[in-house]
N, C-alpha and C positions, 0 to 999 in steps of 0.2 A: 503627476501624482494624483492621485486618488484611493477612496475607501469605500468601502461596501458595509451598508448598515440592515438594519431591517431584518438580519438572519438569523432564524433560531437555529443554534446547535445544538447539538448532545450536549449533556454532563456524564462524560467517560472514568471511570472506576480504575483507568490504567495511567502510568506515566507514558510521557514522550509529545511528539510535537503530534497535534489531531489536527492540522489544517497544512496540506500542503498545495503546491501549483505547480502546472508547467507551462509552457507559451502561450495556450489554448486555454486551459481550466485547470479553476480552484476547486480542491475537494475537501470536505470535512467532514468528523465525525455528527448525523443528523441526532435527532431526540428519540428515534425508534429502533432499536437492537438491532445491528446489522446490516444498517445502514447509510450510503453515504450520501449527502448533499453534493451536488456539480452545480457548478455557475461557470458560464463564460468567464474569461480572464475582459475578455471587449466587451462593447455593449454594441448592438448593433438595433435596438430603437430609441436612440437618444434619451441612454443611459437608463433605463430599467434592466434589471437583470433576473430573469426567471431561473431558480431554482429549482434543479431538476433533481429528483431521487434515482439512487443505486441501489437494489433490493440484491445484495452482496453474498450475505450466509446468513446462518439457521441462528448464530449468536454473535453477540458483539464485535463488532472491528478493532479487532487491540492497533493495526497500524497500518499503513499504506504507502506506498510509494511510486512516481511515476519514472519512467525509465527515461535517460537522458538520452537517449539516441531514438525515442520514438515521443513524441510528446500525447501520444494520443494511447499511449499500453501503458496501463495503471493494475499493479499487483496489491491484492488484499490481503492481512492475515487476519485470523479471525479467531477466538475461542472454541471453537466448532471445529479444531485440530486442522482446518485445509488454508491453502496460499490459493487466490485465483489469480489469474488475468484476465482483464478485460482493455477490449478494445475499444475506445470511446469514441464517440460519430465527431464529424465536423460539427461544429456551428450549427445551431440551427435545426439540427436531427435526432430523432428520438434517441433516449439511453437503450444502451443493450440488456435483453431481457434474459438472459443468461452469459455467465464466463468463457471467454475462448478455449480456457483451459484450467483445469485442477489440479495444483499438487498436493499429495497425500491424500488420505489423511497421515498423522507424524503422532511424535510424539508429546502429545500433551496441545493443548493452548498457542497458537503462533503468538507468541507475544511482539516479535521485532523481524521486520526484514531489510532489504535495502539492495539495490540494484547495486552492480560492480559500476564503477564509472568509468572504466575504459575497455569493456568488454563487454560487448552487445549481446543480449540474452542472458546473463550469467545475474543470477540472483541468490543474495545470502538470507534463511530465515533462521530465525531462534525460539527455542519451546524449550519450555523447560531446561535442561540444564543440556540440551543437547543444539548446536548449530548444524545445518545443512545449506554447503550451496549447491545448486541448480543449475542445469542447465535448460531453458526455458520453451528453447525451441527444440530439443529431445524429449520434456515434459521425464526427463529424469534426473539422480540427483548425483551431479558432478562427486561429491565427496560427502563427508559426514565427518567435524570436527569429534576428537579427545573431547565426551562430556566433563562439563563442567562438575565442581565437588557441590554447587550449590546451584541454585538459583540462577536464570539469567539475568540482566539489567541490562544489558543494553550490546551492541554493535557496529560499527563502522568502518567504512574500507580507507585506505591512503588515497589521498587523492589520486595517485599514480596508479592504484589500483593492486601496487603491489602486494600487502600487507592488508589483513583483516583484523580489527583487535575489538574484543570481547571482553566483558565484564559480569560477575555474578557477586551475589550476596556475600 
């Protein structure tokens, strides 16, 4: 057990969780629009940990997520209407100074997305009242949900993967 002190993050204007991780590295939302903070998950000079910046999109990061089948492909969504991915280096190696890939722009604000948890590539976003999943490695978009009557709030898959369920205002 351990914790990580010393970090400034954003004060983000959206709901939802702004710090996630995956074997490798924590990411979070930083104190400059559209950007994310990376830290190693290890510390590898007896325990300092250098925080590295993501210079992401044009506006704010509404959410992010890393994919469970790759710990190192981390998808952005941002108010500047695009989903990226990006590849993050091992340990040790510079951040990438552009996204592997772009989706959209869409409709409205990415406010939510989230990788499928049993289907490699396959990623759901939310904008506005409309959902889109993805297919990540055709960089096109699997389907396009029945928009919503309102607002989005939020998204999640079944753990099985089978089921998507969706919430708006």
């Amino acid at each position: 057990q351990a914790w990580i002190g010393g970090i400034r993050a954003g004060s983000i204007a959206s709901c939802g969780n702004h710090v996630k991780a995956s074997c490798l590295w924590i990411a979070f939302n930083a104190e400059a629009a559209g950007v994310l903070g990376i830290v190693p998950l290890e510390c590898e000079d007896g325990g300092k940990r250098t925080v590295s910046q993501l210079c992401c999109h044009s506006d704010v990061v509404t959410d992010f997520d890393f994919s469970p089948f790759d710990q190192l492909l981390l998808a952005t969504g941002s108010a500047d209407e695009t989903v990226k991915v990006w590849r993050l280096p091992e340990s040790g190696q510079d951040m990438p100074s552009g996204a592997g890939l772009t989706l959209g722009p869409g409709g409205g604000p990415v406010d939510m997305l989230q990788f499928h948890p049993t289907a490699d590539g396959v990623l759901a976003s939310g904008a506005g009242k409309q959902v889109t999943i993805w297919d990540v490695g055709q960089q096109q978009p699997l389907t396009a949900l029945a928009s919503h009557q309102d607002q989005l709030q939020s998204l999640a898959w079944k753990r099985d993967g089978r089921l998507l369920g969706t919430s708006c205002k």
